[in-house]
MARLUM-493392 format. One record per residue (C-alpha): residue number from 1; x, y, z. Coordinates in nm, 2 decimals. Each point is the difference from the previous one (the first is absolute). Example, Ala and Ser with C-alpha at 12.3 -4.5 7.8 and 13.67 -1.06 7.14 Angstrom:
2
{resi=1&u=1.23&v=-0.45&w=0.78}
{resi=2&u=0.14&v=0.34&w=-0.07}
END
This chain:
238
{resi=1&u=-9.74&v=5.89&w=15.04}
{resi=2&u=-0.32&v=0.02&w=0.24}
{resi=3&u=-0.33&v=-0.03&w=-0.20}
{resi=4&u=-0.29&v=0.28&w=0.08}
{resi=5&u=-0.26&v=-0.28&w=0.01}
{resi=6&u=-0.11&v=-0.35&w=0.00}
{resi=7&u=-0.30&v=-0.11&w=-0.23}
{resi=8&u=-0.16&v=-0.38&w=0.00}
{resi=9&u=-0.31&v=-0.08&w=-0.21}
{resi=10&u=-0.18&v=-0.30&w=0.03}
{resi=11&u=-0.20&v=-0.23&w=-0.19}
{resi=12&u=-0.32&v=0.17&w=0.06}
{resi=13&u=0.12&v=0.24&w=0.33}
{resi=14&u=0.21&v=0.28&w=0.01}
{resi=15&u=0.22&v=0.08&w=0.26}
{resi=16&u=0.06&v=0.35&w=0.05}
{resi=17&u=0.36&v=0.12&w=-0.07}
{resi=18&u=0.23&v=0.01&w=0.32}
{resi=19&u=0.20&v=0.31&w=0.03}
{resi=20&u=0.38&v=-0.13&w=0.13}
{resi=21&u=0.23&v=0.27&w=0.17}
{resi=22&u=0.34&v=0.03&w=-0.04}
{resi=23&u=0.28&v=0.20&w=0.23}
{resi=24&u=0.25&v=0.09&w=-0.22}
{resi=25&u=0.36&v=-0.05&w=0.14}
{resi=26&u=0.22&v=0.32&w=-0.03}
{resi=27&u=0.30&v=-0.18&w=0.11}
{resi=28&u=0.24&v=-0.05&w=-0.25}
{resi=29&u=0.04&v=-0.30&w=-0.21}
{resi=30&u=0.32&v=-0.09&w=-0.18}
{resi=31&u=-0.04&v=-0.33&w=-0.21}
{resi=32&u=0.22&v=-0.36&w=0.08}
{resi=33&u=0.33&v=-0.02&w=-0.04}
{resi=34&u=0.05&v=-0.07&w=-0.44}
{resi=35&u=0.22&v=-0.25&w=-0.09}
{resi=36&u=0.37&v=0.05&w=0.04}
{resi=37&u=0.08&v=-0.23&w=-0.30}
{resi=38&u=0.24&v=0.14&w=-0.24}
{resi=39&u=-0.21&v=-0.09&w=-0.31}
{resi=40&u=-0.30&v=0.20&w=0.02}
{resi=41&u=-0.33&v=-0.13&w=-0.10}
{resi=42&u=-0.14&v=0.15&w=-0.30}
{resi=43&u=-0.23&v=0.23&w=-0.02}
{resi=44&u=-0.39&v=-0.14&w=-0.03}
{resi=45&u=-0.20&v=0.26&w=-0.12}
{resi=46&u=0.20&v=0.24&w=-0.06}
{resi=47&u=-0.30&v=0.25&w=-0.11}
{resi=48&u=-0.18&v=-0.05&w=0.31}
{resi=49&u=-0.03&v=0.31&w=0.19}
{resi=50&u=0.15&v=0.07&w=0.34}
{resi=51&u=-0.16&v=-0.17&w=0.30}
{resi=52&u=-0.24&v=0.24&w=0.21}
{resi=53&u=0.20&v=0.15&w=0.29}
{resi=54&u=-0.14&v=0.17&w=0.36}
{resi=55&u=0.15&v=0.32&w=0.06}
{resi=56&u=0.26&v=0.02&w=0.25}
{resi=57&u=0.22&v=0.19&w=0.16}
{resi=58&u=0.31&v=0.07&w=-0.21}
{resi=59&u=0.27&v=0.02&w=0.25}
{resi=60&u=-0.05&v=-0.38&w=0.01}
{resi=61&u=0.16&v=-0.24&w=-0.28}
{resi=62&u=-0.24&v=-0.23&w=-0.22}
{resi=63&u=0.10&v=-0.30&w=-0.18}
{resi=64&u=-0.05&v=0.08&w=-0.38}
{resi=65&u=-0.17&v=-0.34&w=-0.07}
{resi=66&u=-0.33&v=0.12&w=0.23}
{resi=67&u=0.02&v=0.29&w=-0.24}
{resi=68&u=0.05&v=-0.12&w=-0.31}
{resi=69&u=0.07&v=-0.41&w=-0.05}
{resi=70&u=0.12&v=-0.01&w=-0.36}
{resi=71&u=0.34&v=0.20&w=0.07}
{resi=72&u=0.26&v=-0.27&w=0.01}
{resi=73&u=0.28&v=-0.04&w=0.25}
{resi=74&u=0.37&v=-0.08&w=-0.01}
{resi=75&u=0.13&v=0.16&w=0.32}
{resi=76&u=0.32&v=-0.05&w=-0.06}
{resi=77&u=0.18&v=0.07&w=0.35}
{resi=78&u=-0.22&v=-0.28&w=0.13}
{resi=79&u=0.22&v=-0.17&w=-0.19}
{resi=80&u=0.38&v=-0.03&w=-0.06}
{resi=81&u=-0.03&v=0.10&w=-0.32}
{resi=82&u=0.10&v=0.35&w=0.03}
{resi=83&u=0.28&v=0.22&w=0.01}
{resi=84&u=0.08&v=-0.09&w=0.37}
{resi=85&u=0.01&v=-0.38&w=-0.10}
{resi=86&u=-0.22&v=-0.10&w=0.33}
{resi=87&u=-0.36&v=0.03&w=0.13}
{resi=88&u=-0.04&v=0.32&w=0.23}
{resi=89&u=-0.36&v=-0.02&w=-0.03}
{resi=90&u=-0.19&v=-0.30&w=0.21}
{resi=91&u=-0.33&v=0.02&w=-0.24}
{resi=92&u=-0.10&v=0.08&w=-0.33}
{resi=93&u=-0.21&v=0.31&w=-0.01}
{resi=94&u=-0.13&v=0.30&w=-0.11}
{resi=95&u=-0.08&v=0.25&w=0.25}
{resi=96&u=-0.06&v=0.32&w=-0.12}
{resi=97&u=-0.23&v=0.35&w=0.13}
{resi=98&u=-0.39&v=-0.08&w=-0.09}
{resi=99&u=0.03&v=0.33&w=-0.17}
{resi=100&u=0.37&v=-0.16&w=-0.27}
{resi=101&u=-0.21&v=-0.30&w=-0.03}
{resi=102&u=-0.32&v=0.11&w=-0.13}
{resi=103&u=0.20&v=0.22&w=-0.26}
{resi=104&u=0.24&v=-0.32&w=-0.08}
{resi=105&u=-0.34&v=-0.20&w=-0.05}
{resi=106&u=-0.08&v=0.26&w=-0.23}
{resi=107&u=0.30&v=-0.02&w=-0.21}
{resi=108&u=-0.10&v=-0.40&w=-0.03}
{resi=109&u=-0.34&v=0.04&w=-0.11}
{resi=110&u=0.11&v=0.26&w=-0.28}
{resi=111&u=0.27&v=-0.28&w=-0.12}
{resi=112&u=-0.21&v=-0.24&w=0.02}
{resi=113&u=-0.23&v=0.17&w=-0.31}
{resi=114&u=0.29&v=-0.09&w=-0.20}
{resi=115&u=0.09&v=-0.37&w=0.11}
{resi=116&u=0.26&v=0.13&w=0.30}
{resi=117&u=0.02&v=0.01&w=0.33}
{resi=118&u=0.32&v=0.07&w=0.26}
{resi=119&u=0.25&v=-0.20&w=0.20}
{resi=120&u=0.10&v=0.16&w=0.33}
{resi=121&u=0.35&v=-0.07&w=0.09}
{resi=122&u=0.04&v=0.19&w=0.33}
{resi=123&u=-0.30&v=0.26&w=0.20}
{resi=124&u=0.04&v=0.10&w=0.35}
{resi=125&u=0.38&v=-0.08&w=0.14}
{resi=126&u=0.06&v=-0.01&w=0.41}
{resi=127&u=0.27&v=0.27&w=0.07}
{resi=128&u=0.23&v=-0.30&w=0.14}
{resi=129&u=0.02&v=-0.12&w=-0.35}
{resi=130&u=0.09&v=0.34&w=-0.11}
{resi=131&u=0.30&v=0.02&w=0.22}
{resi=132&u=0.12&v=-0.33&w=-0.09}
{resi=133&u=-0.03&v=0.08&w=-0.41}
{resi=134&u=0.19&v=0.34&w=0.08}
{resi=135&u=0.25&v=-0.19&w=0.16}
{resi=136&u=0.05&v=-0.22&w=-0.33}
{resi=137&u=-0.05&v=0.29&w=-0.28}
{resi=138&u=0.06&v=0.33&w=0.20}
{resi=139&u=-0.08&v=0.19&w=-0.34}
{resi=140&u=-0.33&v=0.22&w=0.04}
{resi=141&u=-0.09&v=-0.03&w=-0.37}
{resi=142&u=-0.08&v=-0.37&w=0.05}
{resi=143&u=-0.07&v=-0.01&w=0.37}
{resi=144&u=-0.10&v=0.25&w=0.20}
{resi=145&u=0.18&v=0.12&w=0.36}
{resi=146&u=-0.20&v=-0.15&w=0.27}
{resi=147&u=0.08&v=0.36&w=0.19}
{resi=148&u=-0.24&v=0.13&w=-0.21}
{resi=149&u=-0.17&v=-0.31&w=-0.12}
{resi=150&u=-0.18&v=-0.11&w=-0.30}
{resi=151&u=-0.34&v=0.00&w=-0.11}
{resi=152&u=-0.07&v=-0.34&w=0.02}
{resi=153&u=0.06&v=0.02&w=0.37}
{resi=154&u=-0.30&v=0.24&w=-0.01}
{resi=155&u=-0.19&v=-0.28&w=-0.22}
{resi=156&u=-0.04&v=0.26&w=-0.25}
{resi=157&u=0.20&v=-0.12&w=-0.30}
{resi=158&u=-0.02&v=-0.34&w=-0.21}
{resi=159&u=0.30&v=-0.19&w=-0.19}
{resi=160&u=-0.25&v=-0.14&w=-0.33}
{resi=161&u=0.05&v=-0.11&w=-0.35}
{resi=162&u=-0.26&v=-0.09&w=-0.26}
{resi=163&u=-0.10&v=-0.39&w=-0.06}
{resi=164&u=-0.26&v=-0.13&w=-0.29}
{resi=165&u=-0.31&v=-0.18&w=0.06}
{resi=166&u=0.21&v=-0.32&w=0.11}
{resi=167&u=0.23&v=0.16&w=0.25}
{resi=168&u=0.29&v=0.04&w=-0.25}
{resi=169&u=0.18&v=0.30&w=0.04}
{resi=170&u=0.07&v=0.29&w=-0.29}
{resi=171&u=0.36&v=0.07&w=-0.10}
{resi=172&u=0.16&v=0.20&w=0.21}
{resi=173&u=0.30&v=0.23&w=-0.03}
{resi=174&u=0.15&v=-0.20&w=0.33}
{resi=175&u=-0.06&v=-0.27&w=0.22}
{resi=176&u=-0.12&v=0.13&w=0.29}
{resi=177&u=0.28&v=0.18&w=0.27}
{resi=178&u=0.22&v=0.03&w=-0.24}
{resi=179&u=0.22&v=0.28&w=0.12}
{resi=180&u=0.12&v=0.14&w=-0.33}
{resi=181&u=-0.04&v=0.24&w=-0.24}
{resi=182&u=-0.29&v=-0.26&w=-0.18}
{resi=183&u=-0.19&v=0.04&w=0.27}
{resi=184&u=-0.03&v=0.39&w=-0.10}
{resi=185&u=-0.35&v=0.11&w=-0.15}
{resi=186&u=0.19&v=0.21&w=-0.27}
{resi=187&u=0.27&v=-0.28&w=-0.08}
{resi=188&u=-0.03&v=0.00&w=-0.39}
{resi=189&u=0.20&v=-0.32&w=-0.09}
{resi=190&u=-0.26&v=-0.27&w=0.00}
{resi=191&u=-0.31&v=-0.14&w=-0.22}
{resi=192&u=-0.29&v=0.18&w=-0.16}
{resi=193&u=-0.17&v=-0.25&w=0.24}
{resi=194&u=0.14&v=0.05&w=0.29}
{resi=195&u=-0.03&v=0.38&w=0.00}
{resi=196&u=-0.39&v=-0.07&w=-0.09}
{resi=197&u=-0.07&v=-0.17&w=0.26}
{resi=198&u=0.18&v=0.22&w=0.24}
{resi=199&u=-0.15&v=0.30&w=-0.16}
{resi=200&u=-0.33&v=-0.14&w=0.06}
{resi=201&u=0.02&v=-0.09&w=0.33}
{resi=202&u=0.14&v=0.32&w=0.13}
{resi=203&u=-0.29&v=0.14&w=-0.19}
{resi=204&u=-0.25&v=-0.18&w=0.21}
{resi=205&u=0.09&v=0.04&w=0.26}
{resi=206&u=0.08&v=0.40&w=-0.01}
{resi=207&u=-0.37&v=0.02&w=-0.12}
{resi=208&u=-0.09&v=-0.17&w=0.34}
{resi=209&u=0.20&v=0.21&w=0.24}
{resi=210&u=0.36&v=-0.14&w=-0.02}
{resi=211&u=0.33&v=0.13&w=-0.03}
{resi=212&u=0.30&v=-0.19&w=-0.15}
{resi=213&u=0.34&v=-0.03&w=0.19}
{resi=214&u=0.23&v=0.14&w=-0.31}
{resi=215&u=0.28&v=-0.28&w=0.05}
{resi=216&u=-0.27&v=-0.30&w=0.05}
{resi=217&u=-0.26&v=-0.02&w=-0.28}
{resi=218&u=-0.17&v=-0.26&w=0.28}
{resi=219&u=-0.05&v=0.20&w=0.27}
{resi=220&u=-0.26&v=0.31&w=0.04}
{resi=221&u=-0.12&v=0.16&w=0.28}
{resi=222&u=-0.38&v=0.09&w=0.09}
{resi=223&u=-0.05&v=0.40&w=0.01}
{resi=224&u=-0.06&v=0.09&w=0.38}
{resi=225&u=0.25&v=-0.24&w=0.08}
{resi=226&u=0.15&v=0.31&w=0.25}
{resi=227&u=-0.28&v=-0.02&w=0.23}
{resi=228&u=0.02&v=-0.36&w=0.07}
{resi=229&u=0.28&v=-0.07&w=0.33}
{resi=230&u=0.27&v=-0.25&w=-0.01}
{resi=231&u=-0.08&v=-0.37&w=0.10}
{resi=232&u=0.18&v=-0.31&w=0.18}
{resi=233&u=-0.25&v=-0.21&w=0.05}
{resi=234&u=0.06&v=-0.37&w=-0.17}
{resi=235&u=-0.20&v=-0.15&w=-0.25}
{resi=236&u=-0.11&v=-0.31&w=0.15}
{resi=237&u=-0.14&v=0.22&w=0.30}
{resi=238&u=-0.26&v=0.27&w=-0.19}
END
């Protein structure tokens, strides 16, 4: 942050203020690299708001932790635990359109009023890694055909569960990729708890501008994903 002015007073002088000018870069900023651990950190302060952004152009991607710090990250295909049993991605991170990360920031802040926060498992996806995961589970309820690709190869959807105020994460209906009928937001056979919880977070994040993937109660999608084209560009190189 730039400060409009400078004052010094003296002992018995003073100095007048001295104005200090500031250019503003335009260019955009995407924050370092977060840590590709498999145990995230826990959240801080998890009522802190969001971190103040610049404006940018939204055909670029943004990591979410210049946005917002207190979502936690498990990318899990920067790690081999995942349904492909391998790495595919060479960092941990999520890159998302400025426009899907503000409203995901959003979604944080509300939880946070009640002692919650999110845990992102998977944001913006290369289209290389979408052919390789077709090739593994060519079944377009779980994956989507790279022909057409999916919208986290427009980095306009989010893979997120909910976490408490130490990082632990809420029953869930599933582990995450699970490729069954559990994985289904109306799949009826599990705990009060579980369906809480995954009532609450589809909830929150309809009311900020997501849609739900009916056989993944993990995944949702940002509205105006549509205008948003398809990207190849790998994650260590934004």
């Amino acid at each position: 942050m730039c400060p409009k002015s400078l004052k010094f007073v003296g002992v018995m002088t003073l100095i007048p203020f001295l104005s200090v000018a500031c250019n503003k870069d335009t260019s955009i900023s995407v924050a370092p690299t977060v840590n590709s651990s498999t145990t995230p950190t826990a959240v801080e302060n998890p009522s802190s708001q969001s971190q103040p952004t610049q404006k940018i152009d939204d055909s670029q991607l943004i990591d979410i932790h210049s946005v917002n710090k207190n979502i936690l990250i498990d990318i899990r295909y920067a790690t081999e635990n995942n349904f492909m049993k391998r790495k595919v991605y060479p960092v941990a991170r999520c890159l998302l359109r400025f426009s899907v990360a503000e409203k995901l920031s959003k979604v944080q802040e509300e939880l946070a009023q009640q002692g919650l926060g999110l845990k992102v498992y998977d944001c913006y996806r290369p289209l290389s890694v979408q052919k390789q995961m077709w090739k593994i589970v060519s079944d377009p309820r779980y994956v989507a055909n790279p022909s057409t690709g999916s919208r986290h190869n427009r980095g306009a959807a989010v893979d997120v569960t909910l976490v408490d105020r130490t990082g632990k994460e809420l029953e869930m209906p599933s582990e995450y990729d699970n490729f069954t009928a559990r994985a289904h937001r109306n799949y009826s056979n599990i705990s009060d708890q579980a369906k809480k919880n995954r009532l609450l977070l589809e909830e929150m994040m309809q009311k900020h501008q997501f849609v739900g993937l009916p056989t993944e109660w993990w995944h949702f999608d940002a509205r105006g994903w549509e205008k948003f084209p398809l990207l190849d560009v790998p994650l260590d190189n934004v």
